[in-house]
C-alpha positions, 0 to 999 in steps of 0.5 A, spaced: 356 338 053 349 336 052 346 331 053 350 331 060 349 338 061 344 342 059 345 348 055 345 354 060 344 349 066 349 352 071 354 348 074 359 348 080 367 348 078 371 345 085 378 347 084 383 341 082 389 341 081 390 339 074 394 332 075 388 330 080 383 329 073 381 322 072 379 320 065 371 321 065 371 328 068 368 334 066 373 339 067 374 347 066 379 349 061 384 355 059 385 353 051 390 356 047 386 362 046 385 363 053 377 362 052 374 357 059 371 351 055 367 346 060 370 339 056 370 331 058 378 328 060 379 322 054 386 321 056 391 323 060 399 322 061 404 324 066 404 332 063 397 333 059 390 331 059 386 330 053 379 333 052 372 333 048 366 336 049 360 330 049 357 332 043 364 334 039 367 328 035 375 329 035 380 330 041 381 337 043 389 339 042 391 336 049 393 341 054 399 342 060 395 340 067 397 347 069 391 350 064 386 346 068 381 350 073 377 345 076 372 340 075 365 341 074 359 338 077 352 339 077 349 340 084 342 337 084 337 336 078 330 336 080 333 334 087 337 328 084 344 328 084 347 328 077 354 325 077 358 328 070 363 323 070 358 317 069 355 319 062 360 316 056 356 318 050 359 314 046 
């Protein structure tokens, strides 16, 4: 997720139910595999949001909304509010 998040940077997952993500978020996800990954919302529909991690270049497999936890957050950085939904990256 760098340059958004930092590697090993902690960071706050609020429970959401998966159909309140929005496009541009970072969300936690259970992949196929049953791995979390932490991956940005680029598309959504009425049954599926599709993910990418910032630094990746294709979409993510899109994932029912049942297999999203939450949505992250980065509490404070050097006292600043950090807001993961405003970095685009490309």
């Amino acid at each position: 997720m760098e340059p958004a998040l930092r590697d090993g940077e902690p960071v706050v997952v609020d429970l959401c139910d998966g159909r309140a993500a929005r496009v541009g978020d970072v969300v936690l996800v259970l992949d196929r595999e049953g791995r979390t990954v932490l991956h940005r919302v680029v598309a959504r529909d009425a049954a599926t949001l599709t993910t990418r991690g910032d630094a990746q270049l294709s979409d993510d497999v899109p994932v029912p909304h049942a297999r999203i936890l939450g949505r992250a957050r980065v509490p404070r950085r050097n006292r600043a509010r950090v807001t993961l939904a405003r970095w685009l990256g490309r």
